[in-house]
C-alpha positions in Angstrom: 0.0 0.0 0.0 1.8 3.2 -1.2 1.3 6.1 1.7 -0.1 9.3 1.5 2.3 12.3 1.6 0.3 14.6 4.4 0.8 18.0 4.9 -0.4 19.8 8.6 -1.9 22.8 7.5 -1.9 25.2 10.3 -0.1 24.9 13.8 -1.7 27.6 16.3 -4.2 25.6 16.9 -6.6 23.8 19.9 -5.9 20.6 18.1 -3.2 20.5 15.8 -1.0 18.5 18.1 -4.2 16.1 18.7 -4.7 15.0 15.8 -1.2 14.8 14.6 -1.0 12.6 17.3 -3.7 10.3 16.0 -2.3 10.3 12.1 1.2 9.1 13.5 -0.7 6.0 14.5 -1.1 5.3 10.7 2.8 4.9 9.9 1.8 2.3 7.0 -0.6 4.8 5.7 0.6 8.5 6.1 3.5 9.9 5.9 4.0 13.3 7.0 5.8 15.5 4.5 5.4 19.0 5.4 4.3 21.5 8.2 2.6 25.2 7.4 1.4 28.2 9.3 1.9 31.8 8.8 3.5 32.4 11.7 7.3 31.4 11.6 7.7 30.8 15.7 4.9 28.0 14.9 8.0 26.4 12.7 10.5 27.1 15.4 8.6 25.9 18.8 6.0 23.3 17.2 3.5 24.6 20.1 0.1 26.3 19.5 -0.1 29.3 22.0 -3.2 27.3 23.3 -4.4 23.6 23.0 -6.9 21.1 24.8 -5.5 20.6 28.2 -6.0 16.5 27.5 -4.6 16.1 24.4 -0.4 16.9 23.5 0.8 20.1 24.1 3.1 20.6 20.8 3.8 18.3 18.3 6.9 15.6 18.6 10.7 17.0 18.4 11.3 14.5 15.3 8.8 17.2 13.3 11.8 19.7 13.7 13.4 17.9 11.0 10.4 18.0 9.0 10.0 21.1 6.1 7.9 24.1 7.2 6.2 26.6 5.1 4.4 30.0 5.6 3.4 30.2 2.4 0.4 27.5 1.5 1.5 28.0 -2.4 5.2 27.1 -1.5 3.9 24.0 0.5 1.5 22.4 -2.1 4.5 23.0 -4.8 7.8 21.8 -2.8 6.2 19.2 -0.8 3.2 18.0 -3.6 1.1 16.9 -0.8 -2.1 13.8 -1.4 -3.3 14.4 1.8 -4.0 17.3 4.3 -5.0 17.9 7.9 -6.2 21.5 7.9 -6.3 23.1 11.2 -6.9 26.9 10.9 -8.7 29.6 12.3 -12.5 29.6 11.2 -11.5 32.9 9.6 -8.9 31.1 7.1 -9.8 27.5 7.1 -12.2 28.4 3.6 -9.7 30.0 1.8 -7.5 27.1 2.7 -9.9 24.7 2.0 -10.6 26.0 -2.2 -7.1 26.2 -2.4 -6.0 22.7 -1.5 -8.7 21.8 -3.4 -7.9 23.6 -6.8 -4.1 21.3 -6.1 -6.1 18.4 -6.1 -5.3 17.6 -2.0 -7.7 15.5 0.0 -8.5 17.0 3.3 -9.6 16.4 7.3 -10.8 19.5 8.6 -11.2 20.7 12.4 -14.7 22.0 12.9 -16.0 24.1 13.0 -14.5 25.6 10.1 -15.7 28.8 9.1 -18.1 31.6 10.8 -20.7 31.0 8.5 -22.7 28.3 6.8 -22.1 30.5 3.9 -18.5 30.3 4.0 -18.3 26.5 4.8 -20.6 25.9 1.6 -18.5 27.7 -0.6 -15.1 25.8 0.2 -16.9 22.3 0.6 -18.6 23.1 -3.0 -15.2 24.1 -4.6 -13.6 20.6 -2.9 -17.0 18.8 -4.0 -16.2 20.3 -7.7 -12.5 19.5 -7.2 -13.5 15.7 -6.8 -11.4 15.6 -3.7 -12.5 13.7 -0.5 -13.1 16.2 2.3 -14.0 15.1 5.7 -14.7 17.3 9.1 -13.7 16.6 12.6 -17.0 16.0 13.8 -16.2 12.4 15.9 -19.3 11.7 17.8 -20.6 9.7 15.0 -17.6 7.5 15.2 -18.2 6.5 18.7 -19.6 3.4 19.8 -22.4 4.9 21.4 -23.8 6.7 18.9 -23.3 4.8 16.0 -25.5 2.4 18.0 -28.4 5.1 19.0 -28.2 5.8 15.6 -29.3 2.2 14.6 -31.7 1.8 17.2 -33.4 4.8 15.8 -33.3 4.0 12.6 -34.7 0.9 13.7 -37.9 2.2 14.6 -37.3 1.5 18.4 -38.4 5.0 18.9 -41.3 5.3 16.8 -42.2 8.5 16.2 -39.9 11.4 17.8 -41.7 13.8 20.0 -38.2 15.6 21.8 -35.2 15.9 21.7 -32.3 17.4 24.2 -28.9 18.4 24.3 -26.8 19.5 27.3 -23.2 20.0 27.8 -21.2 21.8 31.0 -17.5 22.8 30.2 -14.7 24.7 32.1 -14.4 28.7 32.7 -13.3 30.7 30.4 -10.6 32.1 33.3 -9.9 28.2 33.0 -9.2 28.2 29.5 -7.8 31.6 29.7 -10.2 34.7 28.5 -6.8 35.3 25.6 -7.4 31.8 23.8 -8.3 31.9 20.3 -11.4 29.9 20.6 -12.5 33.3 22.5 -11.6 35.6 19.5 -14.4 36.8 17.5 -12.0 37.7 14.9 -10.2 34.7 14.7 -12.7 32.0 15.4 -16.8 34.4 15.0 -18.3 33.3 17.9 -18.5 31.0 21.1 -19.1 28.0 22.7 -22.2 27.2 20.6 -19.8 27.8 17.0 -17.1 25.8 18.8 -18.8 23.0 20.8 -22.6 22.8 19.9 -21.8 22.1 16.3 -20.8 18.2 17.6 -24.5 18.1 18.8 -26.2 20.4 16.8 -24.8 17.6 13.8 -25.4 15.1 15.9 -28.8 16.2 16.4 -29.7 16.2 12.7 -28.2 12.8 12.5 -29.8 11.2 14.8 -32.9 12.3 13.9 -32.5 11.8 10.3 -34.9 15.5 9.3 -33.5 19.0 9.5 -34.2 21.5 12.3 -36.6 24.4 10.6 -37.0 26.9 13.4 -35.1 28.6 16.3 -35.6 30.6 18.9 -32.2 31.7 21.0 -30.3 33.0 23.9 -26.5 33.9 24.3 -24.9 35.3 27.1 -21.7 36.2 28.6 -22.3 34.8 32.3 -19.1 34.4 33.5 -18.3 38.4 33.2 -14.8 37.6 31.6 -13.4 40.3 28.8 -14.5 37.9 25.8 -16.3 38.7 22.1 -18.0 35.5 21.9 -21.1 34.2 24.3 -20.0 31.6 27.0 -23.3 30.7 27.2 -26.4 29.4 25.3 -29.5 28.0 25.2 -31.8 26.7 22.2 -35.1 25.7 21.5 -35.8 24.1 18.0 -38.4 22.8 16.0 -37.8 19.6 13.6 -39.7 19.3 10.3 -41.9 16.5 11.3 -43.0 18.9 14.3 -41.1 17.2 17.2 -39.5 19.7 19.5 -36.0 20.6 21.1 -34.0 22.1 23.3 -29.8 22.5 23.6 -28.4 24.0 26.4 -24.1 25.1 26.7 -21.9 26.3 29.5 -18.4 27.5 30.6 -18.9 26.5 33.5 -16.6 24.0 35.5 -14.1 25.5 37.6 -11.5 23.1 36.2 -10.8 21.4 32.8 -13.3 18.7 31.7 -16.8 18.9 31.1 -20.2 16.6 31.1 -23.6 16.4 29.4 -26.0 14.3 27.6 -28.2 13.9 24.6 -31.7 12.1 24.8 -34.2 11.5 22.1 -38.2 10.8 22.7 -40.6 9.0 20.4 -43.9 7.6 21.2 -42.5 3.7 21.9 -39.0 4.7 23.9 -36.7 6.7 24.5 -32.2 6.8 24.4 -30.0 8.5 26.2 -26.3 8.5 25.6 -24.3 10.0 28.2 -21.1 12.3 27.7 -18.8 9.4 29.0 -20.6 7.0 26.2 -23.1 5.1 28.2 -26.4 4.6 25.7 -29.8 4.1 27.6 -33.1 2.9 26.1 -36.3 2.9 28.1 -39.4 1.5 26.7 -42.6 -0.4 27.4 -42.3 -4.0 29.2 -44.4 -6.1 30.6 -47.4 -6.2 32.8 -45.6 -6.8 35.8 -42.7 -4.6 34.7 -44.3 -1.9 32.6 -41.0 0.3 32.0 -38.5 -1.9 30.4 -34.4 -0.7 30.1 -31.4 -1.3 28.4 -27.9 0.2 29.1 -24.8 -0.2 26.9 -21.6 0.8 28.7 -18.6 0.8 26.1 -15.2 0.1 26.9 -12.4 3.0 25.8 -9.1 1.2 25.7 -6.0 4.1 26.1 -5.5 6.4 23.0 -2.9 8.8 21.9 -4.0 11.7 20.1 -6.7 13.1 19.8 -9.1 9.6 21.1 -10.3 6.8 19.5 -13.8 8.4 17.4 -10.2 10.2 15.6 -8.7 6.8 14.8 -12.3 5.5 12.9 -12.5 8.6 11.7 -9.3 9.0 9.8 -9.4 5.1 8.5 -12.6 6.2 7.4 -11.3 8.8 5.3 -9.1 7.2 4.1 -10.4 4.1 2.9 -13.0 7.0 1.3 -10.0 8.2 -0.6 -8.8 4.9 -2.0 -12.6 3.5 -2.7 -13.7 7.4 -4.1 -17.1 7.6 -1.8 -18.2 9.8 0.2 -16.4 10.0 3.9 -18.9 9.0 7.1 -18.7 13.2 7.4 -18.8 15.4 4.7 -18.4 19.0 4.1 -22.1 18.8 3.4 -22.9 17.5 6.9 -21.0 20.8 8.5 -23.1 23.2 6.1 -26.3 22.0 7.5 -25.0 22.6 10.9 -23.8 25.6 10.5 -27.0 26.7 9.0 -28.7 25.6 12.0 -26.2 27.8 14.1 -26.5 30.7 12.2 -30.2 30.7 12.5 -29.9 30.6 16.7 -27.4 33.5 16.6 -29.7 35.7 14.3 -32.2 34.6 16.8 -30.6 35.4 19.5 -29.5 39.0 18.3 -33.3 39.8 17.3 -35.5 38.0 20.2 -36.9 36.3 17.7 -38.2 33.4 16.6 -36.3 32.3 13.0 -36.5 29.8 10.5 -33.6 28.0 9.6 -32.8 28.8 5.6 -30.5 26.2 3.6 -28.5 27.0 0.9 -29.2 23.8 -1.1 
């Protein structure tokens, strides 16, 4: 099997080092060729100015032998990369994105992406035109958990959805420190729904299988640091079949880590699966037992990188590559969301209820 030649596109970043991390567990596969980002120090220290507190902090001294580039021309034509892990700010991810593209250069993108579902749609349509495989970092459909809701759902073991919720609790901004990027309206647009609810708010349209056709929203900055993004949210939503729901985010937690939940509720059951990847069904039973319930509890074995949805998710792509079929996430998949998301922050700036318009 001949590897793919993979260039890192973009170093100052919350999970750069992550997921470099998780395509070095592919030596057979991938080899990396090349390293970019505008800023030179990036090429000198290998160390974003902020990452995830659980994941690597910079990226391996052996990558200080490996090319750099601050141009993204100069890298696609001295390196002549297959592959790409793009991992930019939202602000210059799209650019990025069409130019890669126009070289012919598969890519694995860190959501959220861009600001707008606008943006997103225009890079994912030029790599869609380009014929290149494009996937986003959106793992919770490669977990266990919710690959397996997802089946029981499709199964019918719902019946029809009434509800639907979504909850998460992270750490403080002061935690994560009020100068990170992710807090940078310029940088990144907005907050913890841009940067967070996207998993669920995909998640949300997976699982159910419909889109989400009306928002109503609320942002807030509750913990009073010097930010330009909200810390806070809350959304109530409105499915096309009729069924309702609500998602709810937080800084939070005085400390790093977080915890939530996502449940879904037809007229025959309902499932639960828990942020630590427990899945819970509740349905009718018996006479003498009239609530019946399953759990699932699913086994992480350790990981490097950026954890083990990564690892499916880049075998994934790149058997998608090799077999030229869509990836289990595609650009496509992160428009819809972001159209979602754009609806609850028009919403929330007008106090008013908004439909959710697609570009497609």
């Amino acid at each position: 099997m001949n590897r793919f030649r993979l260039a890192v596109v973009g170093i100052d970043h919350y999970h750069t080092a992550g997921w470099v991390g998780s395509l070095e567990q592919f030596p057979d596969q991938v080899e990396i060729v090349a390293l970019y980002d505008t800023d030179p120090e990036m090429g000198r220290t290998l160390r974003p100015s902020f990452s995830d507190p659980f994941l690597a902090q910079q990226l391996a001294e052996r990558h200080r032998q490996t090319p750099f580039e601050t141009s993204l021309d100069a890298l696609i034509a001295n390196h002549r990369p297959d592959i790409a892990l793009v991992t930019l700010p939202n602000r210059d991810a799209p650019a990025a994105i069409e130019r890669l593209a126009a070289a012919g250069v598969h890519m694995l993108v860190d959501k959220p992406v861009a600001k707008t579902a606008d943006e997103a749609r225009r890079a994912f349509a030029a790599a869609r035109r380009a014929g290149v495989t494009a996937t986003v970092g959106l793992g919770k459909r490669a977990a266990g958990a919710w690959q397996d809701a997802k089946a029981m759902i499709d199964a019918g073991r719902l019946g029809r959805l009434l509800a639907a919720e979504s909850t998460f609790t992270t750490s403080q901004v002061k935690v994560r420190d009020p100068r990170n990027h992710l807090f940078n309206a310029d940088r990144s647009g907005h907050g913890i729904l841009h940067w967070l609810g996207v998993h669920d708010v995909d998640a949300l349209l997976w699982l159910a299988g419909e889109p989400i056709v009306e928002i109503q929203a609320l942002t807030a900055n509750v913990g009073r640091q010097d930010i330009g993004v909200e810390d806070a949210v809350s959304v109530a939503f409105r499915y096309a079949s009729g069924a309702i729901g609500t998602l709810h985010f937080v800084n939070a937690f005085p400390r790093p880590g977080g915890e939530g939940y996502m449940r879904f509720s037809g007229e025959n059951g309902s499932i639960k699966i828990s942020g630590e990847g427990t899945l819970t069904w509740w349905g009718p039973g018996s006479r003498q037992d009239p609530i019946r319930l399953e759990e699932r509890r699913y086994e992480v074995s350790d990981w490097v990188g950026y954890g083990p949805h990564s690892m499916v998710q880049i075998q994934d792509w790149l058997d998608a590559i090799r077999e030229k079929r869509d990836p289990m996430v595609t650009g496509e998949d992160l428009v819809r969301a972001l159209e979602v998301i754009d609806a609850a922050y028009e919403s929330a700036a007008s106090g008013r209820r908004v439909a959710v318009r697609r570009g497609d």
